[in-house]
BADRENLUM-926945 format. One line per 10 residues: number of its first residue (from 0); their letters; for each residue x, y, z of N, C-alpha, C, O. Coordinates in steps of 0.05 Angstrom, whole numbers. Example, Ala and Ser with C-alpha at 12.3 -4.5 7.8 and 13.67 -1.06 7.14 Angstrom:
BEGIN
0> AS> 264:-114:156:246:-90:156:264:-66:156:285:-66:169 ~ 257:-45:142:273:-21:143:258:1:157:268:23:161;
This chain:
BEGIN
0> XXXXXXXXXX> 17:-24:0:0:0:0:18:25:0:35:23:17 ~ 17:49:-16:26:65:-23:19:86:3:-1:80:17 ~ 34:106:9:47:123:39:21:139:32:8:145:52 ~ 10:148:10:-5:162:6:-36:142:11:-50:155:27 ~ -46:125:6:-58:105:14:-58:118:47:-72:137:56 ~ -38:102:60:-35:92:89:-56:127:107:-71:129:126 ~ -43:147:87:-66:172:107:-91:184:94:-101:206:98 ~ -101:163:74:-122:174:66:-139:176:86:-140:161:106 ~ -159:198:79:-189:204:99:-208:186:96:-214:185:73 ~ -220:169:111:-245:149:115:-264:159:119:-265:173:140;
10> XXXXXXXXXX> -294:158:99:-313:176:111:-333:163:141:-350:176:152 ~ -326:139:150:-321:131:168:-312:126:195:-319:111:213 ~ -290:146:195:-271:159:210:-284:175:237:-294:196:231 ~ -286:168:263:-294:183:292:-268:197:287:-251:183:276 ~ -262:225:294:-237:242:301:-241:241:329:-262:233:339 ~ -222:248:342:-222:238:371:-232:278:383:-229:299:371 ~ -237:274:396:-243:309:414:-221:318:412:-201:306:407 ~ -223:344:418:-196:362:410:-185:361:443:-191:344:460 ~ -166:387:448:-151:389:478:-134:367:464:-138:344:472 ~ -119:370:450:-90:343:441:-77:365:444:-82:387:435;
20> XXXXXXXXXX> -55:356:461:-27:366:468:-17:363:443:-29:350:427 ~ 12:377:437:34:378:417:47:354:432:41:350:456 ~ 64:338:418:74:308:422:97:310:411:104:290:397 ~ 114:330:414:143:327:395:160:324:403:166:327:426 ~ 178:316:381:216:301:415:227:331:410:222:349:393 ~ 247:329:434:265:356:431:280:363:409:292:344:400 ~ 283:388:396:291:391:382:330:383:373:346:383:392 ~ 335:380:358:372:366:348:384:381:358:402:366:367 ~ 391:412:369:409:430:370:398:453:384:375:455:390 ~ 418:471:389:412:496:402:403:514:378:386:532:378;
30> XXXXXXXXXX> 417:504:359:417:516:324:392:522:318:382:543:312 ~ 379:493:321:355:487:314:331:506:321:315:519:308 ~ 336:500:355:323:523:364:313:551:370:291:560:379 ~ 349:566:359:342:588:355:340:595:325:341:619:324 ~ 339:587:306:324:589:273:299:589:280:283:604:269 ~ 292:572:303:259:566:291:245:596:313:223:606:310 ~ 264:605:332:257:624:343:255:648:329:236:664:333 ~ 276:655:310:286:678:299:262:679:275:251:700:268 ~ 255:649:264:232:651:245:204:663:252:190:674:236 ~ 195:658:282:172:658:297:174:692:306:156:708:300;
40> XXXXXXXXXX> 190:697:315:199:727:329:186:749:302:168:766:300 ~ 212:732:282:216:762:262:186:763:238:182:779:220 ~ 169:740:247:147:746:229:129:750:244:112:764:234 ~ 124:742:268:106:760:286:102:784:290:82:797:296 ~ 139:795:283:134:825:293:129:839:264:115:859:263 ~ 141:829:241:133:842:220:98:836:207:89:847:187 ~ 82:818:223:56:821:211:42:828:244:19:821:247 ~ 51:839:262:52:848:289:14:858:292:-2:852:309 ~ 10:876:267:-23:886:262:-39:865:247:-59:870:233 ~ -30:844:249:-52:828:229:-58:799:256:-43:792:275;
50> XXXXXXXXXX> -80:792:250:-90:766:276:-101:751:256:-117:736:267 ~ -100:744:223:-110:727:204:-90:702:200:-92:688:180 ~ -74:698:215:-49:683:212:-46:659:239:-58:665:260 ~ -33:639:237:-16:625:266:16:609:247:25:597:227 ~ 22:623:270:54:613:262:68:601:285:72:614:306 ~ 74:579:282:94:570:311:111:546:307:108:537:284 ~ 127:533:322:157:517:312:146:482:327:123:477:333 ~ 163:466:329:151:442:331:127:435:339:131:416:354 ~ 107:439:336:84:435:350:66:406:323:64:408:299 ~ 60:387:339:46:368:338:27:378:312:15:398:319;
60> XXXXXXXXXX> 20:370:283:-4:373:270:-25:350:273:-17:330:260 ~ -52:347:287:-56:325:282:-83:332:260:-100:349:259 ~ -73:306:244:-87:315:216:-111:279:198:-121:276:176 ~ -110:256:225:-113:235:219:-121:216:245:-101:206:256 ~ -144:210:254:-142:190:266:-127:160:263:-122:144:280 ~ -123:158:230:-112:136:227:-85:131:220:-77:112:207 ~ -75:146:227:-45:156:223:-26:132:228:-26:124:251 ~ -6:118:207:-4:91:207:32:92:209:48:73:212 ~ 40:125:206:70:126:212:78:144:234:99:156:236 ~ 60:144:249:69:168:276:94:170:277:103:192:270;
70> XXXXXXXXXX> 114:149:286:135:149:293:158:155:270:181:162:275 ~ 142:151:240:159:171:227:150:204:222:165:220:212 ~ 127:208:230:127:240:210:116:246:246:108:228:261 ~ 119:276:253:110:292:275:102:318:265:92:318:242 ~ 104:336:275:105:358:267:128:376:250:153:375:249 ~ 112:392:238:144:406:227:160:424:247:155:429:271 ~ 180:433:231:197:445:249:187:479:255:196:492:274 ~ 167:491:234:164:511:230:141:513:211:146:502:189 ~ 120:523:214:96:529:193:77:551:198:71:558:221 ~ 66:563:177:55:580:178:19:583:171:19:577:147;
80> XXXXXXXXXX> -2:587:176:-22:582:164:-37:602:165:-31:619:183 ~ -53:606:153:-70:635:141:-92:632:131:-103:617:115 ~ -101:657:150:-142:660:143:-144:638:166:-152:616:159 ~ -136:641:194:-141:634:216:-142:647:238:-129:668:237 ~ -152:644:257:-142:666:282:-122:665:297:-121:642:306 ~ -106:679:305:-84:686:314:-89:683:346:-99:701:360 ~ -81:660:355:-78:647:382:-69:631:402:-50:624:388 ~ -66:621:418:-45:602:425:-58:582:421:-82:588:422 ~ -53:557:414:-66:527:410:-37:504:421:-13:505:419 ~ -56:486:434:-31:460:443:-27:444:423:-9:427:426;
90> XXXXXXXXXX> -40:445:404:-30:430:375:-56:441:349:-77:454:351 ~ -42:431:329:-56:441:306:-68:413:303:-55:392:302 ~ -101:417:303:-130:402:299:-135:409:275:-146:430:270 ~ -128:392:255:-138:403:227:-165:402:226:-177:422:216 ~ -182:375:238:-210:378:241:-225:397:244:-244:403:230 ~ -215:409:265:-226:440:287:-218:462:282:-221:483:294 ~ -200:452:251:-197:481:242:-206:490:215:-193:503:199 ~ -230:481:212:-239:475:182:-224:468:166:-219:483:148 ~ -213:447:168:-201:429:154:-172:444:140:-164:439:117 ~ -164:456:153:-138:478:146:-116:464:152:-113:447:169;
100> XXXXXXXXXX> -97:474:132:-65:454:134:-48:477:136:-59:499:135 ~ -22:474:139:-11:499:133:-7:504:108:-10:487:91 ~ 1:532:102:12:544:78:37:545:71:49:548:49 ~ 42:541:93:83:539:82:88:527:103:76:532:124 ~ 110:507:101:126:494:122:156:495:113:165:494:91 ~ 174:496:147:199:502:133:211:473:158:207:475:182 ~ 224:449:145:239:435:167:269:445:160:281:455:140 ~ 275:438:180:310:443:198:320:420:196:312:401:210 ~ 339:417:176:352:382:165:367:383:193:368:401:210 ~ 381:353:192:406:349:205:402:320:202:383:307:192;
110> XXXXXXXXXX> 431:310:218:437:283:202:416:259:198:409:246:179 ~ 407:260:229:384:236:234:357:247:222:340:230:216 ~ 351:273:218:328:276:204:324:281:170:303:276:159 ~ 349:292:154:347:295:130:342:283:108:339:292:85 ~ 340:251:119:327:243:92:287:231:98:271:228:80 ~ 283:228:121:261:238:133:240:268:111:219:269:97 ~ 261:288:120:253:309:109:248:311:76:230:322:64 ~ 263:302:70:270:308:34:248:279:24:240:271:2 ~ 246:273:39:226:239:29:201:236:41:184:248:29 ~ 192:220:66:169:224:70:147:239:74:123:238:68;
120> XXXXXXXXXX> 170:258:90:156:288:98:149:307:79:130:324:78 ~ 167:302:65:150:322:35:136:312:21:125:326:3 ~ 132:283:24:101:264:5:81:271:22:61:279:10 ~ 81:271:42:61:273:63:54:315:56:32:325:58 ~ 75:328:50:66:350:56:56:361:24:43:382:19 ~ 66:341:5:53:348:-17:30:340:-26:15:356:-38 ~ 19:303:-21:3:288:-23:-20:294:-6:-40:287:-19 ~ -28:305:19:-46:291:37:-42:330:43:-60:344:34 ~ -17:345:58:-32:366:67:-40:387:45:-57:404:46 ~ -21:380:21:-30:399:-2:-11:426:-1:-13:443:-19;
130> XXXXXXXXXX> 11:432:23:12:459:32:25:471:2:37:458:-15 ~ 19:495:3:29:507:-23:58:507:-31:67:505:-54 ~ 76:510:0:105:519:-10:120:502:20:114:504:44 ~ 137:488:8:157:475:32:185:489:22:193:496:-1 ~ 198:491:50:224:499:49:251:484:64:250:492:87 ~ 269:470:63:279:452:84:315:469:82:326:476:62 ~ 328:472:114:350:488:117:365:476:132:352:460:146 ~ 389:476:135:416:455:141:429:477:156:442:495:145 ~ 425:474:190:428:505:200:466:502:202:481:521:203 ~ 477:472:202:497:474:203:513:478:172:533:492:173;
140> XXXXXXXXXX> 506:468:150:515:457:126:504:490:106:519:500:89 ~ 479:502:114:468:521:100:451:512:74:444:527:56 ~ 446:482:76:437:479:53:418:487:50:408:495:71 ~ 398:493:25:377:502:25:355:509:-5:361:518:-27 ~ 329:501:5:316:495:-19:297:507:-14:296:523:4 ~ 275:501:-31:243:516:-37:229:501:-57:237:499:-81 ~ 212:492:-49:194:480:-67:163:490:-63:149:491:-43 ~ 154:499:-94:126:510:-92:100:487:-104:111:472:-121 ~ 81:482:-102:60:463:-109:38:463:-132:14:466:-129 ~ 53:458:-158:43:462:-181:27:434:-193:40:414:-199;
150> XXXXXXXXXX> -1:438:-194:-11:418:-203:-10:390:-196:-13:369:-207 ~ -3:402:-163:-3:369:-148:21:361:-136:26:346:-117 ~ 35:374:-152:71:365:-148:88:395:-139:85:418:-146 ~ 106:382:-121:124:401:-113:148:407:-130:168:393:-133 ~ 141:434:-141:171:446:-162:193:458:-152:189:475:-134 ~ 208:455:-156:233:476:-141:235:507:-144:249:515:-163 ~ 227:518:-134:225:546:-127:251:564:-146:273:555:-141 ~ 252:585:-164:277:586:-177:287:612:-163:274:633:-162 ~ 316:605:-150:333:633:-142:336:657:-155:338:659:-180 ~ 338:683:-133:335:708:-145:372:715:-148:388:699:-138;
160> XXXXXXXXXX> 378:729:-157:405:736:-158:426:732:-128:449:725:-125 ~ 404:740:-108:417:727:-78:415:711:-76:429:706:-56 ~ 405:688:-84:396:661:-79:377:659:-60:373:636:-50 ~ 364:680:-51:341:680:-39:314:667:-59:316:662:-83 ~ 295:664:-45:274:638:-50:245:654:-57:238:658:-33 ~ 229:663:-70:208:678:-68:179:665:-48:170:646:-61 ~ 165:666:-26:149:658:-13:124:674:-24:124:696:-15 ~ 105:669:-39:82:677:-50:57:681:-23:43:700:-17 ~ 59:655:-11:35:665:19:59:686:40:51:706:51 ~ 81:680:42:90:705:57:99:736:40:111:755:49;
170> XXXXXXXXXX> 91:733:20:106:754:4:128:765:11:133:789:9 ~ 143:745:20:165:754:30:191:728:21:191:703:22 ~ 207:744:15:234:727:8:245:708:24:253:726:40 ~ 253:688:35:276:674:50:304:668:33:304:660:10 ~ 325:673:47:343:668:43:371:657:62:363:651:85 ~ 392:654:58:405:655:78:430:676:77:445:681:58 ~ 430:688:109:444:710:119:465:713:141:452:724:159 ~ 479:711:147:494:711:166:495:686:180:501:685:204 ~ 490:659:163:487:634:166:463:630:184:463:615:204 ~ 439:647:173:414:634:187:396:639:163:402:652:143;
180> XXXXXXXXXX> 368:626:166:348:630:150:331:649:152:319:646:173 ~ 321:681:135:319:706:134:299:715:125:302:710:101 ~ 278:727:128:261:737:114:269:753:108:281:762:128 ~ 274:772:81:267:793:59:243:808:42:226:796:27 ~ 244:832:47:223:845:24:225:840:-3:245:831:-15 ~ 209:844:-11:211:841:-50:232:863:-44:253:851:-49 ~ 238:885:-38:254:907:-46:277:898:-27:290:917:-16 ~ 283:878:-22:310:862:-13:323:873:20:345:868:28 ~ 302:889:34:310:894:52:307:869:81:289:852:86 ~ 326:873:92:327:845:111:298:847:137:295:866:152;
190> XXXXXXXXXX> 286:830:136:254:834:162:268:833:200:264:814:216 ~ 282:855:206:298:848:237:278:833:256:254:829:252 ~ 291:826:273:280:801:297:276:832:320:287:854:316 ~ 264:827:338:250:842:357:276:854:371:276:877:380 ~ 302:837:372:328:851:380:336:871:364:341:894:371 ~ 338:861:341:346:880:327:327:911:321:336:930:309 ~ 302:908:331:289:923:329:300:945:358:296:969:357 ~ 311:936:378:307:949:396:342:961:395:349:977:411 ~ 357:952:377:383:954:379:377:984:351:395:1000:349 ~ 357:988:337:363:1004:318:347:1029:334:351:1051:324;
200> XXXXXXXXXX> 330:1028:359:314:1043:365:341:1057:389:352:1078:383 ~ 347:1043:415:374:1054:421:400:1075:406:410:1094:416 ~ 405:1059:376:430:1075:360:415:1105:361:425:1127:365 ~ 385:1096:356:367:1119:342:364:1138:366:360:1162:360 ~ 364:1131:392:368:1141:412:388:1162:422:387:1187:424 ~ 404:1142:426:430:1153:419:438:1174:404:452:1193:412 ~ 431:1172:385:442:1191:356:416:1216:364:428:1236:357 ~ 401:1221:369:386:1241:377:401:1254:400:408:1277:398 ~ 405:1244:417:420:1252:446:449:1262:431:448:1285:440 ~ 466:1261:420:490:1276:416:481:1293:400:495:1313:401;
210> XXXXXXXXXX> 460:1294:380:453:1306:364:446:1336:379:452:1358:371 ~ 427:1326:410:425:1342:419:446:1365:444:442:1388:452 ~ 462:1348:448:486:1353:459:506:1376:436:519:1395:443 ~ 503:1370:420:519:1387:398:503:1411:397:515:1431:403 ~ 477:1414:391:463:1443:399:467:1458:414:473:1481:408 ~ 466:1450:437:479:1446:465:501:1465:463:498:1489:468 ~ 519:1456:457:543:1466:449:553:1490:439:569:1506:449 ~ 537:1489:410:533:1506:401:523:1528:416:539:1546:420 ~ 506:1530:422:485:1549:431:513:1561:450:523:1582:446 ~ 520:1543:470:531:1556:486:562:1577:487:572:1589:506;
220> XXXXXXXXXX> 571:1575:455:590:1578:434:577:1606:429:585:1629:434 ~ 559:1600:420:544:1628:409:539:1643:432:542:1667:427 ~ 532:1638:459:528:1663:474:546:1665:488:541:1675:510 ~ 572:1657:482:595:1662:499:611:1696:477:619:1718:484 ~ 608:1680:446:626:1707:425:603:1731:440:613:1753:445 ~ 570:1726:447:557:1755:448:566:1757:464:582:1776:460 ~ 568:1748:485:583:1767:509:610:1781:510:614:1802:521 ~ 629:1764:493:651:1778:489:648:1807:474:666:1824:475 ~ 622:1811:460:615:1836:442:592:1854:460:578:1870:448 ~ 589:1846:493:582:1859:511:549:1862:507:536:1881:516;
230> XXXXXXXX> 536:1833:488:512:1831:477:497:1812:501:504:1788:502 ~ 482:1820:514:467:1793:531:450:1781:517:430:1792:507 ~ 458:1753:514:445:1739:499:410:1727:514:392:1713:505 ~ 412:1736:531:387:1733:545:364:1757:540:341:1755:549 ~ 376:1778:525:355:1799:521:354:1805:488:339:1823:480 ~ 370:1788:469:367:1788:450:339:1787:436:329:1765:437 ~ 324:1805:424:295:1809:408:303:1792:384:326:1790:378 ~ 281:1780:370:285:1772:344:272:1767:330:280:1761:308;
């Protein structure tokens, strides 16, 4: 029986009640963990006004009461889904969520999981969840791909001059940067993580404060020459 077989839907099928916990092993690396952080952070804060979305990192999909490979497929490492509400959930209920899959999934290779990834996990995510766009990243190696879902089948996504990846449901670029995986604007500007947000708001800080210090200065430059010209700069009209 064919893998695609093994998760078909039964119209027969009781789904069990929802309240299902996420069920996933720890993640491979520290690596691991902070990609999938930096992914969750930096698109939360850049769609920060929008609640039509859920985005979150290992969490359990359950999408099958009859699920006949548990112990090979779990959750992904990272997915995104849209035209949902924006909330905390202990696992993704495809049932209970009108029948919603994600829109993009991105797994985090490494040794024991990468052919996992590149094989079942992407029949399963092409065959059965349908999602439009998978992405899989090698946080040690940098490898890195894109595949979009044309007529059933997953195509390989074609590189932009950065070798960044075009995401059509994120309208937003991924690529890799400073040896991590990156969201980008179409106009190629990099999407900062909530640190970096607070590290540009400080410089920006900063740079106002000497800015104003130099006025400062000035000013006090200027009413030192009037006094030398016996001008009080305190009664100056103007």
């Amino acid at each position: 029986m064919s893998a695609t077989k093994d998760f078909e839907f039964q119209n027969d099928v009781i789904f069990p009640q929802g309240d299902l916990y996420s069920d996933e092993p720890p993640l491979e690396s520290e690596l691991h963990l902070r990609q999938i952080i930096l992914l969750l952070q930096s698109l939360e804060l850049w769609w920060r006004n929008r609640n039509d979305f859920y985005a979150v990192g290992n969490l359990t999909i359950y999408y099958s009461q009859r699920q006949k490979r548990s112990e090979e497929f779990r959750g992904p490492d990272f997915f995104v889904v849209l035209g949902c509400e924006r909330k905390i959930r202990k696992s993704w209920v495809v049932w209970e969520e009108d029948g919603k899959y994600p829109n993009i999934i991105v797994e985090l290779l490494s040794n024991s999981t990468a052919a996992t990834d590149k094989g079942l996990k992407k029949q399963i995510f092409q065959d059965i969840f349908r999602t439009p766009e998978y992405f899989w990243f090698d946080p040690n190696n940098l490898e890195f791909a894109g595949f979009t879902l044309i007529g059933g089948t997953y195509e390989p996504i074609e590189p932009n001059a950065q070798r960044w990846l075009w995401s059509q449901q994120l309208n937003l670029y991924l690529g890799v940067y400073e040896h991590k995986l990156r969201y980008f604007t179409a106009e190629g500007n990099l999407i900062p993580t909530p640190e970096e947000v607070a590290e540009q708001e400080r410089e920006r800080a900063e740079q106002e404060k000497q800015r104003a210090e130099q006025e400062r200065q000035r000013a006090e430059r200027l009413a030192a020459k009037l006094r030398e010209l016996n001008i009080d700069p305190e009664n100056l009209s103007l």
